[in-house]
Wavefront OBJ file of the C-alpha trace (Angstrom):
o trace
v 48.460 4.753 -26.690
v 45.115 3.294 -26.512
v 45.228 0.683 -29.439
v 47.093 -1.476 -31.657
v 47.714 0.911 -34.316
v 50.198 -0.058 -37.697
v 52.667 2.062 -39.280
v 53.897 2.021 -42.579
v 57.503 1.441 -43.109
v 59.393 3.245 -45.258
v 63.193 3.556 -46.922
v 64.609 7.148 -47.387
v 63.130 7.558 -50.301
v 60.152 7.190 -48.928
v 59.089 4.183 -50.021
v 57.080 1.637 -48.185
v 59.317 -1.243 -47.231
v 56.299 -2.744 -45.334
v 54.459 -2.276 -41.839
v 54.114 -3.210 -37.994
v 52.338 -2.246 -34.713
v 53.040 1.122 -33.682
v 55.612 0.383 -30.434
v 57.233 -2.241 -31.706
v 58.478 0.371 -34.561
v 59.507 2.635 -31.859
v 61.019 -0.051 -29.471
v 63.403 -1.088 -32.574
v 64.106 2.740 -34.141
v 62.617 1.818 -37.407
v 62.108 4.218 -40.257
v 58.648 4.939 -40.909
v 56.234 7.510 -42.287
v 54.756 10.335 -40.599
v 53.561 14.345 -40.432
v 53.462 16.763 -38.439
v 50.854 19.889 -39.496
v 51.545 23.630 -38.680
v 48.803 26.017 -38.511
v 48.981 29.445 -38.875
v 45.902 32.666 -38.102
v 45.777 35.749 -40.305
v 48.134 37.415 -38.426
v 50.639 34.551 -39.304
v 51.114 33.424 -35.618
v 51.494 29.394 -35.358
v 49.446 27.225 -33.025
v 50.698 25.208 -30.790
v 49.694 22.555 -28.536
v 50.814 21.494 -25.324
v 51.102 17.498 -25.447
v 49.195 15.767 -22.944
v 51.237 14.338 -19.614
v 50.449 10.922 -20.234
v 51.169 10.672 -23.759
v 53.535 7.520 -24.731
v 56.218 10.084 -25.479
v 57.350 13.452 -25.213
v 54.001 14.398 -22.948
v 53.849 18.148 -21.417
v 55.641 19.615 -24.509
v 55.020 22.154 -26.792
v 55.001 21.323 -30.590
v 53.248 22.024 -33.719
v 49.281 21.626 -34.047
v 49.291 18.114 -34.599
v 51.369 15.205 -36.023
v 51.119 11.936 -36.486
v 51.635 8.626 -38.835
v 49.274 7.142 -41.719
v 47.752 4.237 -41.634
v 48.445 1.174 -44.114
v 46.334 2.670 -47.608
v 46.390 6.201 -46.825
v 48.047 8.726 -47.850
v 49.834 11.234 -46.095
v 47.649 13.914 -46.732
v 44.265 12.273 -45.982
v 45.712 11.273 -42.317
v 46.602 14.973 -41.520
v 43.050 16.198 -42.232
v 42.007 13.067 -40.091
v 44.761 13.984 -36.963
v 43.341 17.263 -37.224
v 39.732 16.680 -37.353
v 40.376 13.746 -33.781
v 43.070 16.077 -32.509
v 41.780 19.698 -32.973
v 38.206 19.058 -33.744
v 38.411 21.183 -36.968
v 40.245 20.618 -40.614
v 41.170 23.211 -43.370
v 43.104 23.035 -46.481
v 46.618 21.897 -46.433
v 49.472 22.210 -48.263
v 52.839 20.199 -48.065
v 55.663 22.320 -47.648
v 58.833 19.907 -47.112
v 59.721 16.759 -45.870
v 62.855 15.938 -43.374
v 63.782 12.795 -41.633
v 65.048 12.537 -38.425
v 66.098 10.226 -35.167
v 65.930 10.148 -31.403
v 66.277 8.246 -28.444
v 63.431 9.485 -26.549
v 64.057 8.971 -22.400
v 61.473 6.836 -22.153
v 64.095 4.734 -24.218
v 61.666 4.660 -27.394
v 63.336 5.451 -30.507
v 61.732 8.145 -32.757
v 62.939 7.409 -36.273
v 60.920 9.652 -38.803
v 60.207 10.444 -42.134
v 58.037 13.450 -41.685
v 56.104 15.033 -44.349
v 55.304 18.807 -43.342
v 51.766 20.098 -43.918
v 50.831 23.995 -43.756
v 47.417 25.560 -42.880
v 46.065 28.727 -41.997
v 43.056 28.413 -39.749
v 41.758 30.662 -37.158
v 39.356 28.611 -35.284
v 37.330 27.431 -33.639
v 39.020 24.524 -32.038
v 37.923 22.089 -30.010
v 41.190 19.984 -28.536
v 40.741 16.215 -27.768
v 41.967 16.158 -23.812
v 43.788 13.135 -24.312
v 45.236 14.328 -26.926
v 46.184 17.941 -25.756
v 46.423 19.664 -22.594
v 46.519 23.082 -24.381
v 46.411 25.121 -27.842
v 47.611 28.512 -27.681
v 49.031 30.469 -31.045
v 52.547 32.494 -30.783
v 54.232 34.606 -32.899
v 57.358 33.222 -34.360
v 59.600 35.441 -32.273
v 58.008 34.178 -28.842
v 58.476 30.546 -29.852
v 61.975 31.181 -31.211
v 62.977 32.668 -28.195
v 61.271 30.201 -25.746
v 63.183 27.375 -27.805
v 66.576 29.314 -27.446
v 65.835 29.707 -23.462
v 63.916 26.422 -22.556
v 64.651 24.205 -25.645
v 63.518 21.056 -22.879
v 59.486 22.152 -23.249
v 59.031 21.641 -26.763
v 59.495 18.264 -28.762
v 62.887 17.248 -30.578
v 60.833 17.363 -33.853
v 59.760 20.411 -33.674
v 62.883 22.289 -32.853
v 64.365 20.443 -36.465
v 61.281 21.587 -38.324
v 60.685 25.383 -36.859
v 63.708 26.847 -38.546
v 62.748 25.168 -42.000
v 59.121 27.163 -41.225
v 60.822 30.557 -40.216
v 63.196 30.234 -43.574
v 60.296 29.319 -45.896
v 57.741 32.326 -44.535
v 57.940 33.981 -47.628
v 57.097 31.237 -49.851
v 54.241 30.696 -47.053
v 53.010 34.117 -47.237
v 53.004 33.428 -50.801
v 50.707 30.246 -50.748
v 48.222 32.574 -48.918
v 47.880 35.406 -51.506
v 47.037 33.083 -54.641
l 1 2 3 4 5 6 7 8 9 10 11 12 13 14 15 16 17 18 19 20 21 22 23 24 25 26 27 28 29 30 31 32 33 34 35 36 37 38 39 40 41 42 43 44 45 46 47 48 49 50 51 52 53 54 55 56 57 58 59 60 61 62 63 64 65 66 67 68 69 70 71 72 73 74 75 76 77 78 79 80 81 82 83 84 85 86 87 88 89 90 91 92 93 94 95 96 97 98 99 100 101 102 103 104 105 106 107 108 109 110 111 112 113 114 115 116 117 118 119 120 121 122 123 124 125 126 127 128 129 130 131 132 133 134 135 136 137 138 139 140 141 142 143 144 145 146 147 148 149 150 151 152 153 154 155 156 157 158 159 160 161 162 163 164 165 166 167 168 169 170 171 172 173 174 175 176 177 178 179 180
């Protein structure tokens, strides 16, 4: 983590409860806002990005294309076209699909305590990762990341092994949200 960034507290209903600086919120386990964006290609394969090692948690693990928090005054959407612009170098439209909330005690001791709004996209490329960021972007069918979860569950992040099988049980509605 480079700098002092602020995250919006929330309650579970999602309502903002107030804010504070970005490790502090995960040194205490507090409840706060955040998304995490899954991007699909044509052939409806998903993206995903290798976390880079020296991330402040959960580096050299596979998740979704990009997540994140908003910042105090935006909203949820506006800060995943943001993430994905710094992150991925690119943005397309979104749509939000679900939200889920979940908590973790990463082994770095930090405490991931989220409320995570899900964003879909379908976006082909090109990308262009941010190396800090990223360490690589590849995109998988959903059978090869289901079965890499079910044999090495370890390389991907705790979030995204909550939110993949809300993704694989909503395909239909997503394949939907492409044709109209």
């Amino acid at each position: 983590m480079k700098q002092e960034e602020t995250l919006i507290l929330v309650d579970e209903y999602d309502e903002m409860v107030g804010t504070m600086e970005k490790m502090r919120v995960h040194q205490l386990g507090l409840l706060h806002r955040a998304f995490s964006v899954f991007l699909f290609n044509h052939k409806y394969d998903m993206l995903l990005q290798l976390r880079a090692q020296d991330k402040y948690h959960s580096g050299g693990l596979w998740t979704n294309a990009c997540c994140s928090h908003p910042r105090p005054g935006e909203s949820t959407i506006d800060a995943a076209h943001r993430r994905l612009q710094e992150e991925l170098g690119t943005d397309c439209p979104l749509q939000e699909l679900f939200t889920f909330t979940y908590r973790v005690k990463l082994p770095n001791g930090l405490i991931e305590y989220e409320l995570d709004h899900v964003f879909i996209g379908f976006h082909e490329g090109p990308f262009t990762p941010d190396q800090n960021e990223i360490d690589e972007i590849k995109f998988f069918s959903l059978d090869d990341i289901q079965q890499q979860i079910n044999i090495h569950p370890h390389q991907f992040t705790y979030w995204f092994q909550l939110a993949f099988p809300k993704i694989k049980n909503n395909m239909n509605e997503i394949q939907l949200m492409v044709s109209s």
